[in-house]
KELUM-270536 format. One line per field, with one value per residue: residue number from 1; residue in one letter; y negated, x negated, z of N, C-alpha, C in turn. Coordinates in Angstrom, 3 decimals. Layout:
% residues N
n <- [NUM;...]
res <- [a;...]
n.north <- [Y;...]
n.east <- [X;...]
n.up <- [Z;...]
ca.north <- [Y;...]
ca.east <- [X;...]
ca.up <- [Z;...]
c.north <- [Y;...]
c.east <- [X;...]
c.up <- [Z;...]
% end
This chain:
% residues 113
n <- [1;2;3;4;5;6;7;8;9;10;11;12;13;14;15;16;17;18;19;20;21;22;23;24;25;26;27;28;29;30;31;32;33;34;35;36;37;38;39;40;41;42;43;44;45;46;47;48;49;50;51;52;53;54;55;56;57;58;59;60;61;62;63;64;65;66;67;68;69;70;71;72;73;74;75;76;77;78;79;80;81;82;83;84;85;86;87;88;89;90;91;92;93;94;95;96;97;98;99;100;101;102;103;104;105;106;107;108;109;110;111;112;113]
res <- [x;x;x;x;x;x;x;x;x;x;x;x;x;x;x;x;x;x;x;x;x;x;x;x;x;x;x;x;x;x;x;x;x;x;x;x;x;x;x;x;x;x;x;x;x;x;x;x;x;x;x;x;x;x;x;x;x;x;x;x;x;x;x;x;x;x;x;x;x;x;x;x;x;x;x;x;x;x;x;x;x;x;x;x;x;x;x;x;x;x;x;x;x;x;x;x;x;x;x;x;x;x;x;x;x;x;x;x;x;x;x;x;x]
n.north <- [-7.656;-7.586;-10.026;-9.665;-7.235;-8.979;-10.286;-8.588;-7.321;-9.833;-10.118;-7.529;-8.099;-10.190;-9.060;-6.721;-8.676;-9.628;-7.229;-6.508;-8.909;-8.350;-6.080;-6.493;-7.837;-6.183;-3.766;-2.148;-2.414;-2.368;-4.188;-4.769;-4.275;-3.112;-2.962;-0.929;-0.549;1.326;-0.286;0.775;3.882;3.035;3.010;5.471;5.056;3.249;2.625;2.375;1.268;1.447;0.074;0.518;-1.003;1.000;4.833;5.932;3.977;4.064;7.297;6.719;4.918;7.214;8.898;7.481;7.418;4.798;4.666;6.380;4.088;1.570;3.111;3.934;0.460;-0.410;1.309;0.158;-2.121;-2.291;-1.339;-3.158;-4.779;-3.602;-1.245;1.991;4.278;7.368;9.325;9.622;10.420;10.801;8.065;6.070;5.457;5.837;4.415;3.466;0.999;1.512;4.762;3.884;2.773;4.667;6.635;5.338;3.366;0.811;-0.256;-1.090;-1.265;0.163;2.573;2.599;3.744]
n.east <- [15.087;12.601;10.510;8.253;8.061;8.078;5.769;3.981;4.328;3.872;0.920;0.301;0.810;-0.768;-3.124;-3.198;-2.597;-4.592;-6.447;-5.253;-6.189;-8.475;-8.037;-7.359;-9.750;-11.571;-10.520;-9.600;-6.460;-5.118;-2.227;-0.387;0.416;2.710;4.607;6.577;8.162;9.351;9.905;10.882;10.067;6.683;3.326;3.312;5.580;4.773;4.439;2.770;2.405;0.439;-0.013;-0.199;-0.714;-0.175;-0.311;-2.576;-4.763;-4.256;-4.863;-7.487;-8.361;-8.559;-10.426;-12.540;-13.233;-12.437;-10.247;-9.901;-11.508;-9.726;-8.041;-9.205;-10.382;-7.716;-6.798;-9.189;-8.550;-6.454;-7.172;-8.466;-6.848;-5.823;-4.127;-3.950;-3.795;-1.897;-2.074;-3.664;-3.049;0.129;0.638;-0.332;0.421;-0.240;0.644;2.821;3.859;4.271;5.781;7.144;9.132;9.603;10.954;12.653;13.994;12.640;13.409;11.904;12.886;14.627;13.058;11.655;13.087]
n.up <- [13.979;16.198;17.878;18.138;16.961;14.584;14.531;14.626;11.741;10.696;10.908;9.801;7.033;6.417;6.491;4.765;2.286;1.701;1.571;-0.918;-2.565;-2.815;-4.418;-6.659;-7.349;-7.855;-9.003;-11.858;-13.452;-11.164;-9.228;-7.625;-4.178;-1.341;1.657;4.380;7.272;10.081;13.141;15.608;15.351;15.086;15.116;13.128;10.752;9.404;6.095;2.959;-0.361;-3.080;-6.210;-9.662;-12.807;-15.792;-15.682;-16.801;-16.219;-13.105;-12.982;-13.776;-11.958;-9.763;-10.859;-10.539;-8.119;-6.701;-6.101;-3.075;-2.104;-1.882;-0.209;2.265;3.037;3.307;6.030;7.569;7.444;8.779;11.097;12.168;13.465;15.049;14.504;13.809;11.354;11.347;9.679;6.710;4.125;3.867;4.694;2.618;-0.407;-4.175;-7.006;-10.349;-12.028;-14.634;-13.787;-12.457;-14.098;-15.996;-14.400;-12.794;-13.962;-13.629;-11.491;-8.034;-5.856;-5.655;-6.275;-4.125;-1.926]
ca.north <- [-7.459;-8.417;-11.512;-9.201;-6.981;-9.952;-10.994;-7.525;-7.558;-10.962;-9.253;-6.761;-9.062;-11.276;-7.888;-5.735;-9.800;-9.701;-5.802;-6.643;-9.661;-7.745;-4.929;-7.272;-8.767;-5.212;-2.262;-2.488;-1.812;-2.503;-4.936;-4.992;-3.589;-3.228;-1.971;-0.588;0.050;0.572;-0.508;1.807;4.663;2.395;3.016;6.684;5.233;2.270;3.238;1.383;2.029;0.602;0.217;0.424;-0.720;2.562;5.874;6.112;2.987;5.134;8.290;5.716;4.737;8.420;9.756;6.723;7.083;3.451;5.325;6.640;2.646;1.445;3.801;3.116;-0.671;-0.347;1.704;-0.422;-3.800;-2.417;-0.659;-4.108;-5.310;-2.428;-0.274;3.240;5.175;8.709;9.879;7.910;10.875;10.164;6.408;5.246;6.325;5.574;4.727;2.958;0.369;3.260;5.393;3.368;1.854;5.633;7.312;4.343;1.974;-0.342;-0.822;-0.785;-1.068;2.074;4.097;2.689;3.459]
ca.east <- [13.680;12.328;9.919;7.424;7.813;7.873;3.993;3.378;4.735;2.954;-0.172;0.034;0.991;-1.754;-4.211;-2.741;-2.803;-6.481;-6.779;-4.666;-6.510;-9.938;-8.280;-7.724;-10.589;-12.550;-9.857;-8.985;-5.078;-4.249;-1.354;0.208;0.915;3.344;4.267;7.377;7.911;10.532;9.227;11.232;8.881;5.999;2.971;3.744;6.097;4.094;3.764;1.847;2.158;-0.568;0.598;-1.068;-0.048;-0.214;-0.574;-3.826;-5.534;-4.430;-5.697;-9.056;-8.896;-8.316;-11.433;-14.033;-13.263;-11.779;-8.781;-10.341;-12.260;-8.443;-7.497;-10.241;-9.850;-6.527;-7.106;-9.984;-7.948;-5.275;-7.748;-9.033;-5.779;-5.250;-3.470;-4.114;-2.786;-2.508;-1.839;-3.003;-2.210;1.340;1.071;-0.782;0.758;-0.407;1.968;2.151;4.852;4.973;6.082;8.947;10.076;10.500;12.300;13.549;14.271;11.893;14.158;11.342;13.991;15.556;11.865;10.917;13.787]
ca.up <- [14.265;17.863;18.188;18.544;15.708;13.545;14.798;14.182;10.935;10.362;10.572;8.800;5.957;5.913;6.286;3.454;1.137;1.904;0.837;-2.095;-3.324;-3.306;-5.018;-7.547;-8.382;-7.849;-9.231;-13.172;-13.753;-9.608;-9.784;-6.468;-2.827;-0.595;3.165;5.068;8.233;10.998;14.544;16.497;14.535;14.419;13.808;12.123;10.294;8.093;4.325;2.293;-1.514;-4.104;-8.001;-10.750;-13.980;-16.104;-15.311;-17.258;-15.022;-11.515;-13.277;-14.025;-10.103;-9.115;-11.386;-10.257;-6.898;-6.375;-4.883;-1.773;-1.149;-1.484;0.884;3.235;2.970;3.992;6.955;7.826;7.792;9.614;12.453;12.685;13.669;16.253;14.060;13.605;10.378;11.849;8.637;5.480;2.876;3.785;4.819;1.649;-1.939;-4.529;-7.745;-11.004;-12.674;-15.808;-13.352;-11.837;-15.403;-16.465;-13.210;-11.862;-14.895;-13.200;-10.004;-6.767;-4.272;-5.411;-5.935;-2.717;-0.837]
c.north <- [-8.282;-9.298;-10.584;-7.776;-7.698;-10.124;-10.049;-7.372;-8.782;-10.337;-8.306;-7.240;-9.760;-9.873;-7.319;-7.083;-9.606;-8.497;-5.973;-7.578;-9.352;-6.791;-5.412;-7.534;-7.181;-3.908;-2.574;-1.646;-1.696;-3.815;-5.196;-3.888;-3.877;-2.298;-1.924;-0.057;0.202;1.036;0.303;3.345;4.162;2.713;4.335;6.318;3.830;3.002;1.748;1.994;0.778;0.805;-0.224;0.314;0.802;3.518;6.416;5.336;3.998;6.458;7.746;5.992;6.410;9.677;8.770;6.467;5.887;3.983;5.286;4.937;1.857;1.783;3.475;1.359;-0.892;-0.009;0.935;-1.621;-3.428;-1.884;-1.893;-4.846;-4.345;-1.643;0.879;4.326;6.368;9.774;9.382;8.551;10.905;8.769;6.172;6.367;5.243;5.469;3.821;2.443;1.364;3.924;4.891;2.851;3.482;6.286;6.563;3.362;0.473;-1.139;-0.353;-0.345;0.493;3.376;4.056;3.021;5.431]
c.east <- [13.325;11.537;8.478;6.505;7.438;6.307;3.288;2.859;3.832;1.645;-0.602;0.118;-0.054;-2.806;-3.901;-2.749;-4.186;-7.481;-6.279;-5.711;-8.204;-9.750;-8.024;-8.515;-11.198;-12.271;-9.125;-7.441;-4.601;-3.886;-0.942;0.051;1.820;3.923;5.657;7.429;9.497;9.954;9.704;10.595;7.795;4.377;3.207;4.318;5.487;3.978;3.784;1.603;1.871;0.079;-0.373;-0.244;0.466;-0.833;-1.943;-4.865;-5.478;-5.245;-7.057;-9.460;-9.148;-10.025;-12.750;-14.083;-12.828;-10.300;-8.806;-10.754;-10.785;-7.751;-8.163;-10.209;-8.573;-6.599;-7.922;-9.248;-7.086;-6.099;-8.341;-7.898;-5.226;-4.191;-3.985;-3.447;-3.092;-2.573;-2.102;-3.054;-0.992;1.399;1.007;-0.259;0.073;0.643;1.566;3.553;5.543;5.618;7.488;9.582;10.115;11.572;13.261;14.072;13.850;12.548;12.824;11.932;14.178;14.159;11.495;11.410;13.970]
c.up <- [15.508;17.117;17.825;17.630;14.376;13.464;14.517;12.504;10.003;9.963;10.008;7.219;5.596;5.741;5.001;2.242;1.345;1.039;-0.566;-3.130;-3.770;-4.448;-6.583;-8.230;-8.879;-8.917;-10.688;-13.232;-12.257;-10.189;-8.434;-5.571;-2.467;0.733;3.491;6.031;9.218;12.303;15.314;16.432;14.563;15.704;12.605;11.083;8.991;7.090;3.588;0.496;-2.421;-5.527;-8.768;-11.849;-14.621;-15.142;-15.888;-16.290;-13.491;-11.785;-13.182;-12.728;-10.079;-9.301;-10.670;-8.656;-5.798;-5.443;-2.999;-1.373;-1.187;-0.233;2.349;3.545;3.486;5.422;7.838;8.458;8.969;11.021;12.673;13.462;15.063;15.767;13.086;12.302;10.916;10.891;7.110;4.364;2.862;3.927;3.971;0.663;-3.026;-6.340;-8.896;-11.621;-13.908;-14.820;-12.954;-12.453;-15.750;-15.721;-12.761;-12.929;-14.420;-12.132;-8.978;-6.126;-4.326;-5.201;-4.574;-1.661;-0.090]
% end
C-alpha cells in the first residue's frame, strides 16, 4: 500500500468509526461495519458492508427506514472527506451475523471475500 493510500485509508477509517458509533447508539440490532477497497480501482471500488445481528433486526432497519439514513450517513461522511460513492447500491450492503453463521459458518473473511 503506497504512503498515500494508507492516509487515504486512514480516513476513511476514522469516518466510517464515527458512522458506526452513531449507528449504534441510534439503529437497534446494528452491530458492526466494515470497508474494502483496492486503490488501484479506487474510489469505484470501496464497499462498505453494515451487519446486523439477526435477520429480523435488518428486516426492522429495512421496514423503518433506518436503512436508507445508514446509507446516507455513510455517503455523507465519506463526501465530506472528498469521496464520492458513484454507486452506493453496490458500495453499501447491507448483511447480518445470522446470515454469515448459516452460509458461512460464521467465517467473515470467507463471506467477505
Amino acid at each position: 500500500m503506497r504512503k498515500s493510500d494508507k492516509k487515504i485509508d486512514n480516513q476513511i477509517i476514522k469516518v466510517l468509526t464515527d458512522v458506526c458509533q452513531s449507528a449504534l447508539e441510534d439503529i437497534d440490532g446494528f452491530v458492526w461495519l466494515t470497508h474494502s477497497v483496492n486503490f488501484d480501482k479506487f474510489p469505484q471500488s470501496l464497499k462498505i458492508t453494515c451487519v446486523f445481528d439477526t435477520n429480523a433486526q435488518l428486516a426492522d432497519a429495512i421496514a423503518s427506514g433506518n436503512d436508507k439514513g445508514l446509507v446516507f450517513s455513510i455517503a455523507a461522511s465519506l463526501a465530506a472527506i472528498n469521496i464520492k460513492l458513484n454507486n452506493t447500491k453496490k458500495q453499501i450492503t447491507l448483511d447480518s451475523e445470522e446470515n454469515c453463521t448459516l452460509q458461512h459458518q460464521g467465517n467473515w473473511r470467507q463471506r467477505l471475500a
